[in-house]
N, C-alpha and C positions, 0 to 999 in steps of 0.2 A: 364490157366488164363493169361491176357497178363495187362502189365504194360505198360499206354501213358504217358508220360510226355509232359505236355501242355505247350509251354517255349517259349520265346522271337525269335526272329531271332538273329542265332549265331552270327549275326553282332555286335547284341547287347552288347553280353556278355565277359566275360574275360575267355575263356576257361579253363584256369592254375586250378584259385580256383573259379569256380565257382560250385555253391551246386547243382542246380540241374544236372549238366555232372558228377559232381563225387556221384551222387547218380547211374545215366544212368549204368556208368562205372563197377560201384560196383555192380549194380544188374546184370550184363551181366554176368560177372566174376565170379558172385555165379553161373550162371547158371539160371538165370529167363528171362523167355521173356520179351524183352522193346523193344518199339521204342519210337522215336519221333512225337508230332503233335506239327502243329506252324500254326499259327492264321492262315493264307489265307487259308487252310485247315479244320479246325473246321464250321462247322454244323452241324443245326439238321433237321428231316424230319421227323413227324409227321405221315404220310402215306406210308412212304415207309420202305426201309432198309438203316440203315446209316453206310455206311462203307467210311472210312478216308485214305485217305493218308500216309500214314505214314513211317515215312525215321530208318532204318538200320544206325549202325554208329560202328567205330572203334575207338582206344584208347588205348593207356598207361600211368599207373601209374610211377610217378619217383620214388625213390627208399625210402622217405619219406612215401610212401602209403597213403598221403593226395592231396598233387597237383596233375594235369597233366601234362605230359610230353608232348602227342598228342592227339587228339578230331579232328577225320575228318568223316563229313557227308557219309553214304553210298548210295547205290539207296533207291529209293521207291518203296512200295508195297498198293496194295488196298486192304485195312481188314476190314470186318466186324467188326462190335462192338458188342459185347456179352453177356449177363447177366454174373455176376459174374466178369466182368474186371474191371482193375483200372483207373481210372482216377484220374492225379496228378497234381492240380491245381497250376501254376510255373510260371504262367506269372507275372514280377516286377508291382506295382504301379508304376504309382499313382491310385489313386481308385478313378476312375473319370468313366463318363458315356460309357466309352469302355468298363471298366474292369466290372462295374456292368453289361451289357449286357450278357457277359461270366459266370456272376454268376448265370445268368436267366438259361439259357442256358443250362449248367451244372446242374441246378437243376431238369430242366426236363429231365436228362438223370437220375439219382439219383431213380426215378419217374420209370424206364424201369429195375431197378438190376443192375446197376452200381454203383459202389463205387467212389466216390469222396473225396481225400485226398488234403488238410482241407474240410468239407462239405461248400458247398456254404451256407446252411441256415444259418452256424456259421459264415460265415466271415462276409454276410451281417446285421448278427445283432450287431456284436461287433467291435466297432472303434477302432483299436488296441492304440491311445491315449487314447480317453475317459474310455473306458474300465477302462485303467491304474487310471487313474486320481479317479475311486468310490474306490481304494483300501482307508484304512485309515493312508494307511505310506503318501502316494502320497504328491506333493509337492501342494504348494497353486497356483491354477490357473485358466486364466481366458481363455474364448472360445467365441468368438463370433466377430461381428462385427462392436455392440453399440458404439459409440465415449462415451457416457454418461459411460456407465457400464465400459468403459476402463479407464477414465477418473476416475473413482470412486475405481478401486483397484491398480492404480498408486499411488492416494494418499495413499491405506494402506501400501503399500509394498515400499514408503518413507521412512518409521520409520524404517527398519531395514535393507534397501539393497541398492545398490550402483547401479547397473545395471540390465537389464531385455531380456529375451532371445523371441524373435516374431519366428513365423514359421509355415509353411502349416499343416495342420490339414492331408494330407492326400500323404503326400511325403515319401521319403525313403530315407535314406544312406546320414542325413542331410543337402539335398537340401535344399537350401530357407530359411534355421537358420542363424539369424542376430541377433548380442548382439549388444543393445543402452547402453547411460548413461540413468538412470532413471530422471536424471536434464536435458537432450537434451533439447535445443530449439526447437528441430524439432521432438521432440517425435512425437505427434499426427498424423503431417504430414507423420511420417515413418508408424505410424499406418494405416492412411489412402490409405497410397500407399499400403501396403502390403494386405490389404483389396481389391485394384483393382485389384492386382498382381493376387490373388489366388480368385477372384471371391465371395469373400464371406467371410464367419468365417475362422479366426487363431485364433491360439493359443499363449498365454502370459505368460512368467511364470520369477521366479526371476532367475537372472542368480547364481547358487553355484559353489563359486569357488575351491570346492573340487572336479573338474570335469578334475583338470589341473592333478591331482594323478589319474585319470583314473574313466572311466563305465565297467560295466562288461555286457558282453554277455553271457548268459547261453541258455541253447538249453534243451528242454523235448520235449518228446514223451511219448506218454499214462502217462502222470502222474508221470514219472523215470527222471530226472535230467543225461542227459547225458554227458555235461561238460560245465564248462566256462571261461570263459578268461578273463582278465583285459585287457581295450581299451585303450592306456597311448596316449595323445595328442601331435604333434610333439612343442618343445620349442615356446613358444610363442604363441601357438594355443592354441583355449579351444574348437575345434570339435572332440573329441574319435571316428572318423571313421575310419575305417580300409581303405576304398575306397580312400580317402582324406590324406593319410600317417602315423596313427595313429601306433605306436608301439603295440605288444600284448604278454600277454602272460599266461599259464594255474593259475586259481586259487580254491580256494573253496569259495562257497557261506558260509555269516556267516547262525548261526543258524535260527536267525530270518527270514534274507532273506527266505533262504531255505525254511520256514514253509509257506511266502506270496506265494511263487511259486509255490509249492506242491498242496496249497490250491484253489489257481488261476487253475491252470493246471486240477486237479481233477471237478471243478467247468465245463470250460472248455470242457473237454470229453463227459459231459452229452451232449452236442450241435454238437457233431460230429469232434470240435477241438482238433485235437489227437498232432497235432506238434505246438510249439508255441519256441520262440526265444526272450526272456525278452532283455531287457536294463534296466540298475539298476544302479542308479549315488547315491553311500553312502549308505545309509540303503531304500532310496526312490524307487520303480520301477517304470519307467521312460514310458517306453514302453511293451506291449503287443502284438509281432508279430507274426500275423496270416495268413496274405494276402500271404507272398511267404518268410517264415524263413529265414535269409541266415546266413553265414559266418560259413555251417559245416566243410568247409577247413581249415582254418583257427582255431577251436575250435580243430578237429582232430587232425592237425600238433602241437598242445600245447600238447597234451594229449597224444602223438604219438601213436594215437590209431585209425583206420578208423574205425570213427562212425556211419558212413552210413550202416555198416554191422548190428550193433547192433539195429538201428533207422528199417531197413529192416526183419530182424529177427522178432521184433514184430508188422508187419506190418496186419497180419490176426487179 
């Protein structure tokens, strides 16, 4: 059985800690077949046989067993695609009309005995925000692009908060998040802009500033809590990206969390969503990522424990 990893162009990526190469890495190493496929590559053919591209690669571990040391491309081979192989859905958002074409795509292959890791059915039906947002911890927020209906939860959200956090409904790695004052003169106006900006509905939520003590990142597979990390904001910032300079480092989820996650994650599975990658700011969870989990370098290197072994181990 052969393992593809569907991934950006290496140009894109950070090779050091990025999840999907230290997944590549880790399954080679056990000893499982992987290669690479990258978009200019991917099709499908309906009438014929579809056999991909597909590029060989080499690598080492530093002596952490979470980063990389090296990640360099090998040749390519033309392989058949097989009943029973994997396909490992790894291309970054944004989930805009590219990425859903890949989910079509991928779904008809799903359609032929192929396994697709997240299943496309599941990424397309659940918005890794909204998702978030039906839990009942979730924070108070609004979604759309009504000036009226914005207009209407700025005033509720007057009475208790100072500031308000905008941002694309369908970003990653905190693109596009802009804190206002909720008294701005230029509220509406930043609404309106940010509404051209991203084509449509954002999202609006209060800003809490117990975000400056950090978000936690946790990571499950099948339903098991693999690890998580506290995401602590560099001095004077209130963005907990790791991408953007955020500090990190391992912690435990309290109990409650735990039980929203478990339950989520279990919830989840039934739909084909076996890997998911919370955000959780306080006792709230923030996010529900599904489209392309990341930061297992980073969750491992806390935990000093490569977690791609254990996430792969229960991959059947």
């Amino acid at each position: 059985m052969l393992h593809i990893l569907f991934i950006d162009p290496l140009t894109k990526l950070n090779p050091k800690k990025d999840t999907t190469l230290m997944m590549a890495m880790t399954m080679k190493n056990i000893g499982i077949k992987v290669c690479l496929l990258f978009e200019d590559d991917f099709y499908l053919s309906n009438k014929s046989k579809n056999i991909f591209k597909l590029y060989h690669f080499t690598g080492e571990f530093q002596e952490d067993g979470a980063y990389l040391k090296s990640f360099n491309l090998g040749d390519s081979e033309l392989v058949e695609l097989a009943r029973g192989d994997t396909i490992h859905m790894r291309i970054d958002p944004p989930f805009d009309t590219r990425y859903l074409r890949y989910l079509w795509m991928l779904r008809y292959f799903t359609t032929k005995g192929i396994k697709v890791v997240n299943s496309p059915d599941g990424i397309l039906r659940f918005n890794e925000k909204l998702h978030a947002y039906t839990q009942t911890s979730s924070l108070e927020t609004y979604v759309g692009s009504s000036l009226e209906g914005f207009s209407q939860f700025v005033d509720l959200m007057k009475q208790d908060h100072q500031d308000l956090i905008l941002k694309p409904l369908d970003m990653y790695q905190g693109y596009g998040v802009e804190k206002i004052s909720i008294r701005d003169p230029k509220l509406l106006k930043k609404f309106t802009d940010k509404i051209k900006e991203n084509n449509g509905a954002i999202v609006v939520q209060p800003f809490c500033p117990e975000v400056v003590n950090g978000e936690i990142r946790s990571i499950y597979f099948k339903g098991q809590e693999l690890g998580s990390i506290l995401k602590v904001p560099k001095a004077g910032e209130f963005l907990a990206n790791i991408a953007q300079g955020a500090a990190f480092h391992a912690i435990e989820l309290s109990n409650q969390v735990k039980a929203e996650c478990d339950k989520i994650s279990k919830e989840l599975m039934k739909e084909g969503v076996d890997w998911i990658a919370y955000d959780i700011l306080g006792d709230h969870v923030s996010e529900i990522n599904i489209t392309c989990p990341g930061l297992l370098v980073e969750v491992s290197y806390a935990h000093k424990k490569n977690l791609a072994e254990t996430l792969i181990n229960n991959l059947s």
